[in-house]
N, C-alpha and C positions, 0 to 999 in steps of 0.2 A: 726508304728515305735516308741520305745520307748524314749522319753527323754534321752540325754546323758551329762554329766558333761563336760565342753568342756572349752576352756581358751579363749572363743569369749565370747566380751563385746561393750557396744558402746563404740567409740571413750572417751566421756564427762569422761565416766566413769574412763575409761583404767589409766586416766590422771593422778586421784586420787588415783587407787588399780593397780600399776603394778607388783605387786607380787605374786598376789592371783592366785590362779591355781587348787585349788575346786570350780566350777561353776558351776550351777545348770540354765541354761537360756531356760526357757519357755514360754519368752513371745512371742518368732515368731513360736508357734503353736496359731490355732484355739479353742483348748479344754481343753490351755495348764494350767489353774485351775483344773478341771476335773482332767488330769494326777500329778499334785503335790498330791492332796489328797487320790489319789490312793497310792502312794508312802508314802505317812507317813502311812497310812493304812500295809502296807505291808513292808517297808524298811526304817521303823522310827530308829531304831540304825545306819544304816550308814548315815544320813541323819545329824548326829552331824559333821560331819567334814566337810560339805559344808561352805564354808565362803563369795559366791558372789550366790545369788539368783535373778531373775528378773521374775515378773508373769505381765500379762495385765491384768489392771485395766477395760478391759471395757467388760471382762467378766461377767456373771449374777452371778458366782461362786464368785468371788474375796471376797468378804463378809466373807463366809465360810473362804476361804481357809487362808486367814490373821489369824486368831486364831490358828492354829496350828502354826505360827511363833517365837511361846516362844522356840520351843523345840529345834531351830537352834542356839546351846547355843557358836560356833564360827563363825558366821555370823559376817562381818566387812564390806559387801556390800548390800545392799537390794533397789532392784527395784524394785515400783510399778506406773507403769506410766498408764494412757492413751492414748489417741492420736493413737492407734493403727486402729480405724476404723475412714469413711470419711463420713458426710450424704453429701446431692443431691449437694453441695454449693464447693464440693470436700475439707470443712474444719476438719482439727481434729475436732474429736467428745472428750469430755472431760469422763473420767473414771467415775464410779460408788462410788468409797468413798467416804464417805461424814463422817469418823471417823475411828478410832483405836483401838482395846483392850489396857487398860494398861498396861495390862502383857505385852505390847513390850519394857517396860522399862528393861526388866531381858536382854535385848541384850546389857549388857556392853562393849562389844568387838566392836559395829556397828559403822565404819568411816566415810560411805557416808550411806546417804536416798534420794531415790530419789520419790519423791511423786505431780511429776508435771502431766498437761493436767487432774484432778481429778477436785473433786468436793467438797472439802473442804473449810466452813463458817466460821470456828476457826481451830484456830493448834490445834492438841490433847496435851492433858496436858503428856503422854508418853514422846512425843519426846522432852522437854526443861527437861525429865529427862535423855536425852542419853549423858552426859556428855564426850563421847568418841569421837563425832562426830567430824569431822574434815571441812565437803559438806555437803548442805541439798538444794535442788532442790525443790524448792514449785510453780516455776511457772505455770501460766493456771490455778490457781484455782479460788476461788469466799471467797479469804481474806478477812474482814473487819477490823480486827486489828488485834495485836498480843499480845501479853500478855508482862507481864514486865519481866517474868522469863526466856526471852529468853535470858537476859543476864546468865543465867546458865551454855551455851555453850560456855565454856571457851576458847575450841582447837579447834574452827570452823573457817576455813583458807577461805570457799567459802561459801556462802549465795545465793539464787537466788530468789527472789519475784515478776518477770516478768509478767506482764498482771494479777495482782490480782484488790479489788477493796479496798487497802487501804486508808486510810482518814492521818492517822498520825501515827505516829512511837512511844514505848513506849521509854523512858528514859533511860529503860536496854539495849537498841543499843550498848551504851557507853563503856558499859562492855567486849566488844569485840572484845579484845585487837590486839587477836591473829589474825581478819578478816581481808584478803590481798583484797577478789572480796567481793563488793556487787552491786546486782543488784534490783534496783527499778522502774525500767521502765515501762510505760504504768500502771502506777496507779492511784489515786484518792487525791495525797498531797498534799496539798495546803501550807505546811512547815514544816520546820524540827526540831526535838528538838537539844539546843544548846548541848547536851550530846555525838551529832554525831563527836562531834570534837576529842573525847575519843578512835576513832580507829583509834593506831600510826601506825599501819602494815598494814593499809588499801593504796592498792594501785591502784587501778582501782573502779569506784564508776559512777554507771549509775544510771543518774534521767529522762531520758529524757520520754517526753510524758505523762509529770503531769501538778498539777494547780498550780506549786507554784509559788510565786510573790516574794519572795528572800530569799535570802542565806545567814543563822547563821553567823556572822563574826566566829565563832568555825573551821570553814572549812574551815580558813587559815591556822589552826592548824595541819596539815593532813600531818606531812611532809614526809610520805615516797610516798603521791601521784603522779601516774605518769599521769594516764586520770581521766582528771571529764566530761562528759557527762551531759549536763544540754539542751540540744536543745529542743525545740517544748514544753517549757513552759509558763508561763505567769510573766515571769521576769519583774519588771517594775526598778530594781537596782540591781548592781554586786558587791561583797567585793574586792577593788581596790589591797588586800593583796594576792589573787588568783596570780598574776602575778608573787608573792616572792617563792614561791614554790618551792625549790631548784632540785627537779627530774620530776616536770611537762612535760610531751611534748604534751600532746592535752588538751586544753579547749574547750569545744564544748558548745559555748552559740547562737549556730542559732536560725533562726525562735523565736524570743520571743518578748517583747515590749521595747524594752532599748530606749528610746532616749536621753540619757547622759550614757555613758561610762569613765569612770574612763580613764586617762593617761595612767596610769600603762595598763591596759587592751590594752588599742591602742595600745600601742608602745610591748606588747608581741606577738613573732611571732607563739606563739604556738595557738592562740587565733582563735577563728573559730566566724564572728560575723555576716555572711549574713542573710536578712531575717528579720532583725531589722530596726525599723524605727529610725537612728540615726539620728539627726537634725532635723528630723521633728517637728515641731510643734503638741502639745496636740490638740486634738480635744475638738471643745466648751465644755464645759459643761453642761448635763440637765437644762432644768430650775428652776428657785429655788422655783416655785410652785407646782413644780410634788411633790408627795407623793409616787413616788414610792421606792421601796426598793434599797437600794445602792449594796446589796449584789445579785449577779445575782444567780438564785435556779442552781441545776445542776439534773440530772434526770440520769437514769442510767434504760435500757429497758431488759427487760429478753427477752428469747426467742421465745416465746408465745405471746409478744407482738405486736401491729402490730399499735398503734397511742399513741397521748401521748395529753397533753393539752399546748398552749403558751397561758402566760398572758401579759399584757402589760410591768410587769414587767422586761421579758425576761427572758432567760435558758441557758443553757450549755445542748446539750442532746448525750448522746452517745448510738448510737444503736447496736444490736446483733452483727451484720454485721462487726460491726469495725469503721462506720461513724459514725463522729462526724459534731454534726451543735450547728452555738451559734446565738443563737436570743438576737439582742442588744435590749434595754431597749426602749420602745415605737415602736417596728418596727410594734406590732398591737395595735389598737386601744380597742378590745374586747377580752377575752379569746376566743380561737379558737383550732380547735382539728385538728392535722396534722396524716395525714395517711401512713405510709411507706412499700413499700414492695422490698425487692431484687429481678430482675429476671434475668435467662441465658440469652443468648444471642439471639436474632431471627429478624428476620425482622421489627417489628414494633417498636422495644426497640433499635435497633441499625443501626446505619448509619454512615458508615465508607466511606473516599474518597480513591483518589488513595496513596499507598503507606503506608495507615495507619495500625496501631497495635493497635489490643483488649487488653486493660493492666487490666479490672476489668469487673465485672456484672452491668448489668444495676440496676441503684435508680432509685425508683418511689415513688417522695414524689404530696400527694394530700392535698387538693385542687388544679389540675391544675389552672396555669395563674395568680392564687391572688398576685395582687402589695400590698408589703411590703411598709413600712414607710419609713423604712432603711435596708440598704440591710444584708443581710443573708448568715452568713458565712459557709461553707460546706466542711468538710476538708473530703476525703475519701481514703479508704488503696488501694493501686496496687500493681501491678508486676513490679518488677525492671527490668528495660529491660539491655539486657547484656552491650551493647554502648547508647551513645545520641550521635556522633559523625553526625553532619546534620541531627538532630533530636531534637525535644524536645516535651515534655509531654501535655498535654492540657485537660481539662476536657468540654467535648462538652453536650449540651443539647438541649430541642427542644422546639423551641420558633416559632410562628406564622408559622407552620404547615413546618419549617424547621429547621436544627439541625446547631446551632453556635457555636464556641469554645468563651466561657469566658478566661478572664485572669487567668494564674494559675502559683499558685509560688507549689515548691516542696522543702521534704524534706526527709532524708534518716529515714525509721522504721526501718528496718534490712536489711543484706544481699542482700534476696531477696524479701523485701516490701518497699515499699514508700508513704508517705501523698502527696496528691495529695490537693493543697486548694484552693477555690475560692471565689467570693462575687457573688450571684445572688438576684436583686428584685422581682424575682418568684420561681413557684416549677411546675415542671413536670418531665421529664427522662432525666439521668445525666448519663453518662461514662468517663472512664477515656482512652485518647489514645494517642498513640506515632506518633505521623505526622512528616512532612518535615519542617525543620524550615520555617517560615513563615516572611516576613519583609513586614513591609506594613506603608506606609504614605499619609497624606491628600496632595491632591495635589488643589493649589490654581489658580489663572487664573493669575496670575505670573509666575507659572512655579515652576520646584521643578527638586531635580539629587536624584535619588533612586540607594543606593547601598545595592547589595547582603551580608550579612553576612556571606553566607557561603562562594563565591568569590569573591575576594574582584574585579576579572575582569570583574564581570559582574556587567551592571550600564544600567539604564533609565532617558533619557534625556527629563523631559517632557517643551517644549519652553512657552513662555508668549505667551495667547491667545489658548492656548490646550483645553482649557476648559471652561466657563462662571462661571459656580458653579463648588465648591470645591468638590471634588470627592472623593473616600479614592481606593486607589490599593495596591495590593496584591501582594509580589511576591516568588513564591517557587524554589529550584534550586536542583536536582538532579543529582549528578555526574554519570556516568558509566563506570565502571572500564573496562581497554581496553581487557583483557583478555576474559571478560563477553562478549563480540562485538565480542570476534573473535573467541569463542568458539559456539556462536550460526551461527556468518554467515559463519562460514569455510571460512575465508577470510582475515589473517596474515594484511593486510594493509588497513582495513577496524577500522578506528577512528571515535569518535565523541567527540565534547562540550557536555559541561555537559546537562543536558535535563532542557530548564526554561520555567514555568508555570506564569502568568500571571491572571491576573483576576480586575476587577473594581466596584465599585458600582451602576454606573450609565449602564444600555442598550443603552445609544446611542454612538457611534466614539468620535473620539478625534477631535477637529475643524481644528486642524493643523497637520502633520505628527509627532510621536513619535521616536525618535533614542533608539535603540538598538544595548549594544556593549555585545558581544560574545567573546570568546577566542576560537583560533583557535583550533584543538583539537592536542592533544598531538602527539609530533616531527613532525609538521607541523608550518612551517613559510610562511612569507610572500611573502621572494624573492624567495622562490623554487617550490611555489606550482603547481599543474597544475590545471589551473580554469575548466576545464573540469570534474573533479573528488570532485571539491566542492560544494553541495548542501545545500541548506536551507528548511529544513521542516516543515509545518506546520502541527499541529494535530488539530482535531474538541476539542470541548469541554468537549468530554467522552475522547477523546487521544484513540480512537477507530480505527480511519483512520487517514493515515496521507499523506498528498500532496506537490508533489514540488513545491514550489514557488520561487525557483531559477531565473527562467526568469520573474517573475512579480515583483522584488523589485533589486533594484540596491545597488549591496554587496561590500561597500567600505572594503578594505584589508591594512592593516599595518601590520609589522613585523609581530606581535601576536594576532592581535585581527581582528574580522569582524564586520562592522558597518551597518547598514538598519532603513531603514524608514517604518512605517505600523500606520495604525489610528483606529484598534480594537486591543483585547488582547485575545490572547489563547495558547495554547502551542506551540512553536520556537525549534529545535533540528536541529547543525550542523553537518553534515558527511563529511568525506572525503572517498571516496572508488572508486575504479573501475569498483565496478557491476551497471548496466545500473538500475534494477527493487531495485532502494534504496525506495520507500515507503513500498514495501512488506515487507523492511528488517526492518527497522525502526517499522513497526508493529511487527515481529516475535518480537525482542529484546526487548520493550517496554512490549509486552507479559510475555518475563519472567523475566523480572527485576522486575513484579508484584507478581508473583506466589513461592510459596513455597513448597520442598519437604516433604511428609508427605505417610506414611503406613497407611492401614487399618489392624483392627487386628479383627480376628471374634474367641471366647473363648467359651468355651463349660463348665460349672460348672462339677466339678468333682462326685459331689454327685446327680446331678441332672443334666445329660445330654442335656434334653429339652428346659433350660434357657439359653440363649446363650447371649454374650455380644458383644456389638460393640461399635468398638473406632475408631478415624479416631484423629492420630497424628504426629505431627511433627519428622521430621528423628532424629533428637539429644533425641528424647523422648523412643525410642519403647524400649531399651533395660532395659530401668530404668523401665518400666512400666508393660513390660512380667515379669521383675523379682519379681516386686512389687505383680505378682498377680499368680504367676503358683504354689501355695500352695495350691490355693481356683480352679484353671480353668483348661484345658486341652485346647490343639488349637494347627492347624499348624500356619507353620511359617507368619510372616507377610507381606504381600500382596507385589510386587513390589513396586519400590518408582514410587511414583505420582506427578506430578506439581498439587497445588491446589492453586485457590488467595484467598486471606485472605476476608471471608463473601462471597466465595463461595456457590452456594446450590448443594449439590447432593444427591442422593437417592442410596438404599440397599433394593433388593430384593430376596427372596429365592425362590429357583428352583431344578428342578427335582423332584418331591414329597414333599417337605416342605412348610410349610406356619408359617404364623403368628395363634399364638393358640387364642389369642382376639384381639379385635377392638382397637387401639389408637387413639387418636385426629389428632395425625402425621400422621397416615397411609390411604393410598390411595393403591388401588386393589393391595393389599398384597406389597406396596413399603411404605420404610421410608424414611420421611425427614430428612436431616441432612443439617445443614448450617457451614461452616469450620471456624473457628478462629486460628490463628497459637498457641498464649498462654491460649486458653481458654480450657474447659474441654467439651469433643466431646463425647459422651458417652450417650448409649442407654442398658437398659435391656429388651432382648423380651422373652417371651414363644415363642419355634415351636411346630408344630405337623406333622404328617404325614397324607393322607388317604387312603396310603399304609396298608395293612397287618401287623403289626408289632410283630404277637405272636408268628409267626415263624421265622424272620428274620430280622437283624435289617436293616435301610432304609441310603441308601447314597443321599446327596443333597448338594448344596453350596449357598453360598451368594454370591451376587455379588454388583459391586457398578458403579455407571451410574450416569452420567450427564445427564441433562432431561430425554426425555421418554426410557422406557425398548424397547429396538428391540424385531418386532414380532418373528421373529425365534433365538435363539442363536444356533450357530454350536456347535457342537461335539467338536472343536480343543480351542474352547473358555475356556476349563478346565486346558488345556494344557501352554498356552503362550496367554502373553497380547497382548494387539492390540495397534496398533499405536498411539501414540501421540496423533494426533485428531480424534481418536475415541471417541463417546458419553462412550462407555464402559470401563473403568478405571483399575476395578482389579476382579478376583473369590477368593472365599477360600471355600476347602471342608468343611461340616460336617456330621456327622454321627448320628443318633440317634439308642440307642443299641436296642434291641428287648424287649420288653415290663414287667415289673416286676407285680407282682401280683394288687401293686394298682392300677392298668389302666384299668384292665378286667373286665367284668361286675360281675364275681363273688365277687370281693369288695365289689361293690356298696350293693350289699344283705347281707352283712356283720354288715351291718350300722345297731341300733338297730332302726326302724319305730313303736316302741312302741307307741309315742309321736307324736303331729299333725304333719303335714309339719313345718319346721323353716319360717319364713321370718323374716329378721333382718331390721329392722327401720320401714318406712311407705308409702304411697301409693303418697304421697305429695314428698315423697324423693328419693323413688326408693327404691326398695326392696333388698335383698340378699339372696336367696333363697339357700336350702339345694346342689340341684346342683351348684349353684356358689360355695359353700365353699368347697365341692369335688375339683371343677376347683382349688380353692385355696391353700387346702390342697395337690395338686398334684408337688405344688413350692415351699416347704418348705421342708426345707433338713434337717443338725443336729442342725440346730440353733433354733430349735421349744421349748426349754425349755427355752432360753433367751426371746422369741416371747413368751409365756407362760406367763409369769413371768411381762413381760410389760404391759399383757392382766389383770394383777392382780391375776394371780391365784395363791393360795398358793402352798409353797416347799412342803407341806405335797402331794399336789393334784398331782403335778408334779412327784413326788419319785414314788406316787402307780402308776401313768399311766405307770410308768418305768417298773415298780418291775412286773406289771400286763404283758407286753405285751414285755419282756425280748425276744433280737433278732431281733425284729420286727417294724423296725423305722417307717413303714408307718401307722401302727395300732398305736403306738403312736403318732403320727403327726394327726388321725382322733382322736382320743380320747381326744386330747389336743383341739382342734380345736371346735368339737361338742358339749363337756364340758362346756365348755366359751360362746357359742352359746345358748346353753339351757338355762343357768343362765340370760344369759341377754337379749332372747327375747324380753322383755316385755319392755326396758329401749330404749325412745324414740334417744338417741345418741349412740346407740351402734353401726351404722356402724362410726362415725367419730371416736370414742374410738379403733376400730380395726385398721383405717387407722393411724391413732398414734400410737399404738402399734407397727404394720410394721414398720413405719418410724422411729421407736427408736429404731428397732432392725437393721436397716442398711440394711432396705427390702424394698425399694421405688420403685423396680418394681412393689411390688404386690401390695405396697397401690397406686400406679395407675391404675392400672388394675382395682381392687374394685371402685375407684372413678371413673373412665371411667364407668362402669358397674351401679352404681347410674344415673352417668347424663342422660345414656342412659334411665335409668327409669325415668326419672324426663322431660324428653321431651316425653317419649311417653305420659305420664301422662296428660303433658299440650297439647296433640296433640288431647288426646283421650274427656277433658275437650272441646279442640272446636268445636270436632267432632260429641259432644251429647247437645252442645249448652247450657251447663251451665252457670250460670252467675254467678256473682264476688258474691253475698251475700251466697251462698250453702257454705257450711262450706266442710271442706277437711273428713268429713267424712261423709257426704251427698255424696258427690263426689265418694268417693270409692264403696260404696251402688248402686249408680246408673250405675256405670262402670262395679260392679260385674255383675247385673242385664245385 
């Protein structure tokens, strides 16, 4: 399909050029560099009247193709962004630029640039000569300053410097007269030059998410200001003149250190000030024989990194990820080296209760357990959940071989992120999740009245004498919407109280009887009820079973409420209903007030059949998600909808002739683990094969997906229509694998030049990679093998001839590229982790698992075959190989 001129732009864009109706938009192709250079190659004259351009930056082309961008001599839009691919973390990957030709200064006509999600260390000295600009979009880069000649951009109305790693602003800010937005958000400022006060047309101005400790009085001067945005800094003072501002309506000073606020600042209603410690008292001060440094370091982790050093002095340290932790001054005693890694979600890394939400991945910072001096502040990014409505956020982690929520304040990143922050005196595994509000108080041997926050009817009466020692209880409250009751039990007059969960610290009873008061449940009163039809249930402590205790506690009734005595705590839920078997119902409903609707999607690569993807997502997700991806996949529709509970596990295995083409960690006799998270990212890349025939015909088979074990037989009709609700079996989706292209057949493999020894790539200590594995590899690499190339280091020179050499024929260049790069680096003992890096930069992390799975495998026979021949620890690893050969 050819590239078409088309009047589709983003929304951002649109905002700034609604006029433009020459558009040239390439970046929602694959190879859509490749095709621009084709076209100036071939249709360089009409290519002058184009005025809106957009190309992805995170092709391995972009380099190239920007130099031909002088010739677009009425270009007034130009996009070059990133962000367009995701690695394993599901985050924008940032673009490939890292600079500009100058010649793009001849684009005098150019209004908007958009040059965000890249990889830019400095602005190019081009763009503070486009004096036409009016937008320039730089966020997602890797900023350190900007030059002073930015004040050159006289007619620049929008600015955006969002998540760079600036320190300070030049002076020529000031110059900019005409800027209405600037955004500085999520950067590295620690303050501002007073020359900010110089933009009169500036009317929206975002700082949030920097160091600074206060504001120019210049930025009272601001008067066509309507929002300042200053939250989630390190304010320790506010300019009391913010409040005179005559077209203000948001101040946003949350989250920072105020403890004196200016008058003016109180009494304006525009003023956003939670999250500040106002009236508090300063905390002591160091002693005044420490010698340490007053200035706390701040540290800043690339990608690559995986620890960092604290000294006594303490840090500010921001990691890859987006977390941030501030080590206060003395919290160690000795420089010490802290370890971080992010992991998906899985059993070990997460521990969810009932009714909870997955809002981020799990941190693992190490040295587990180490107590801090003082505690350690951990602010981390999540998912903004749609409501908090009887709900609120909590950052849980795992302390004495169980997982506790700390206290956690939050605050808004954007849209759809949020800071999640806490204090801990140690470091192990940290999540962020959305639980049921939680009200909890000490209760004393006096007695104590516990009320619900979420209602205010529901209350615990604990009397003097309840208790000896002070105790601390817990209590959760779960409404259930009646329509939910009466869609599962088919029973119009079937109500309930809200559902209350209870809990204590201590294992032993209460020494006296505890009152509980309940409200009755909705259009039930006291003088009408029929006591025959009102139950009280009680649930175990999973809320797995639940039993009438109706006749064991005596149910005082008033108008609205119901009142009982009990001396443990577990979960309470009142019915009113006519059906005789209400614990079975109270289990069904309790069941799915748990569980969430969610498709499985099973996708077939376009270019390569045999790789197949699997996803298992929520019902609001699947259409955002096919559309996201049927450029790149092919696939039937998506599975029926499923009830799943959130950290569910279920398994996908293939049938009728398909299997899995290699081994995973995950995988058991040809089944994959999968564990469910409703907002997490559920997503598996497998090889299939057949061992079927494939030369003649291609092979049909399906996935399926199962809750615990596969059934020994599946029927025939099982392709056809799902199976009941509680069936262990969930959902099928066909797929097809077509009939075999020339690289599959053994006359390939002879193709291969064997001039040269057998390959093996690394070492006998690491696990090999032998010429067969890189066949198996080379058979999952589609057109993306020159970007894969390119990451491998190999020269555009090396890459052109494999082209030029084996025109038509992707699979011969895909083994020529592949063997090439093999040959060369035999000998270089890191070359298999240099391939897995390769993949993984090329947005190929199926296959650099696959290779890494294919190591370990070597690296445990290795140590199998070591104990097998009774070696001992002093034989060096090539003594070892010698005597294994033998």
């Amino acid at each position: 399909m050819d590239p078409q001129w088309t009047g589709i732009g983003t929304e951002e864009t649109d905002s700034f050029m609604p006029h433009i109706t020459n558009r040239l938009s390439l970046d929602c192709y694959l190879d859509g560099c490749k095709r621009f250079l084709q076209l100036t190659k071939e249709r360089s004259s009409e290519l002058v009247e184009v005025e809106f351009l957009s190309l992805s930056s995170n092709e391995a082309l972009i380099s190239q193709a920007v130099t031909e961008l002088p010739i677009f001599s009425k270009l007034r839009c130009l996009v070059l962004k990133g962000g367009h691919l995701r690695d394993e973390m599901g985050r924008c990957e940032h673009g490939l630029l890292t600079s500009l030709p100058s010649e793009l200064c001849r684009l005098t006509n150019l209004s908007l640039l958009d040059l965000s999600f890249n990889s830019f260390t400095d602005l190019p000295s081009c763009v503070t000569s486009l004096s036409s600009l009016s937008a320039l979009h730089l966020s997602y880069n890797q900023l350190q300053k900007l030059p002073d000649d930015i004040g050159n951009l006289v007619n620049l109305t929008f600015l955006s410097l969002m998540s760079n790693q600036l320190v300070e602003l030049p002076a020529g800010i000031g110059k900019l007269k005409k800027l209405e937005e600037l955004n500085l958000a999520e950067n590295r400022l620690e303050s501002l030059p007073p020359e900010i006060g110089g933009l009169q047309s500036c009317t929206e101005l975002d700082l949030s998410g920097n160091c600074i400790r206060e504001l120019p009085e210049t930025t009272c001067d601001l008067m066509s200001l309507k929002q300042l945005h200053v939250h989630s800094n390190w304010l320790d003072t506010v300019p009391a003149g913010l409040a005179s501002l005559p077209q203000l309506s948001c101040l946003d000073l949350r989250n920072n250190r105020l403890r004196f606020v200016p008058v003016e600042i109180l009494n304006c209603t525009q003023a956003r000030l939670q999250g500040n410690p106002i009236g508090e008292p300063e905390a002591e001060p160091p002693n005044q024989d420490d010698t340490h440094s007053s200035k706390i370091r701040i540290l800043y982790l690339k990608l690559n990194d995986d620890c960092f050093p604290v000294t006594p002095d303490g840090c500010r340290v921001f990691l890859p990820c987006g977390t941030q932790i501030y080590f206060p001054p003395l919290a160690v005693s000795s420089t010490l080296t802290i370890y971080f890694q992010t992991l998906p979600p899985g059993n070990k890394h997460v521990r969810l209760s009932h009714h909870d939400v997955l809002l981020s991945s799990a941190l693992e910072l190490r040295p587990h357990g180490i107590q801090f001096h003082q505690d350690v502040e951990i602010v981390i990014p999540c998912i903004s959940p749609r409501s908090l409505q009887n709900r609120e956020i909590v950052i849980r982690t795992f302390t004495d071989q169980n997982w506790t929520d700390l206290h956690t304040t939050t605050s808004m990143k954007s849209i759809r992120q949020m800071w999640a922050t806490c204090r801990t005196p140690h470091f192990s595994w940290f999540i962020v999740v959305l639980r049921l509000v939680e009200d909890c108080c000490k209760v004393p041997a006096e007695g104590k009245l516990l009320f619900s926050s979420v209602s205010q009817h529901i209350r615990v009466d604990f009397p003097a004498g309840a208790t000896e020692e002070t105790r601390t209880v817990r209590m959760q409250v779960l409404p259930v919407r009646k329509n939910v009751v009466t869609k599962i039990t088919e029973d119009p007059d079937s109500v309930t109280s809200p559902l209350l969960c209870l809990s204590q610290s201590s294992t032993n009873n209460f020494l006296r009887p505890v009152k509980i008061q309940l409200p009755l449940p909705p259009g039930v009163t006291g003088d009408s009820l029929d006591r025959s039809c009102l139950f009280l249930l009680h649930g175990d402590s999973q809320a797995q079973t639940w039993t009438d205790i109706t006749s064991q506690v005596e149910l005082e009734i008033s108008h609205i409420y119901a009142r009982f005595h009990v001396d443990h705590f577990s979960w309470y839920w009142l019915w009113y209903t006519t059906k005789s078997y209400v614990s079975e119902l109270a289990k069904n409903v309790y069941k799915r007030v748990r569980m969430y609707q969610v498709n499985f999607v099973a996708l077939q690569r376009k270019r390569d059949p045999e790789q197949v993807l699997l996803q298992c997502l929520p019902k609001h997700k699947v259409d955002v998600t096919i559309k996201r991806l049927r450029d790149r996949y092919n696939g039937p529709e998506p599975s029926d909808l499923v009830d799943l509970v959130e950290g569910e596990q279920f398994f996908a295995a293939f049938e009728q002739g398909l299997k899995l083409h290699s081994d995973r960690p995950d995988c058991k006799d040809g089944r994959l683990s999968f564990i469910f998270y409703s907002r997490m990212k559920n997503m598996k890349e497998v090889y299939v094969t057949s061992s079927s025939e494939r030369t003649e015909k291609p092979v049909k088979g399906q996935v399926s997906f199962y809750r615990g074990s596969v059934p020994e037989g599946l029927p025939d009709e099982a392709t056809k229509r799902r199976k009941g609700s509680h069936s262990e079996w969930m959902a099928t989706l066909p797929l097809k694998l077509p009939k075999l292209k020339e690289l599959y057949t053994e006359t390939t493999k002879q193709r291969i030049d064997h001039s040269l020894p057998p390959l093996n790539l690394g070492n006998a200590e690491m696990g090999y990679l032998t010429e067969t594995n890189l066949l198996s590899i080379a058979r999952q690499i589609g057109t993306d093998w020159i970007q894969i190339g390119m990451n491998l280091d190999l020269s555009y020179g090396d890459l052109e001839r494999i082209k030029h050499n084996n025109r038509e024929d992707l699979d011969r260049q895909i083994l020529d590229m592949l063997f090439l790069w093999a040959r060369r680096n035999s000998t270089h003992q890191d070359c298999v982790e240099r391939l897995v890096k390769a993949m993984k930069e090329s947005n190929r992390t199926d296959i650099a698992e696959e290779i890494q799975n294919i190591v370990t495998l070597g690296k445990q026979k290795y140590s199998e075959s070591i104990r097998r021949i009774g070696l001992d620890q002093g034989n060096s690893s090539e003594d070892s190989a010698i005597a294994l050969s033998q």
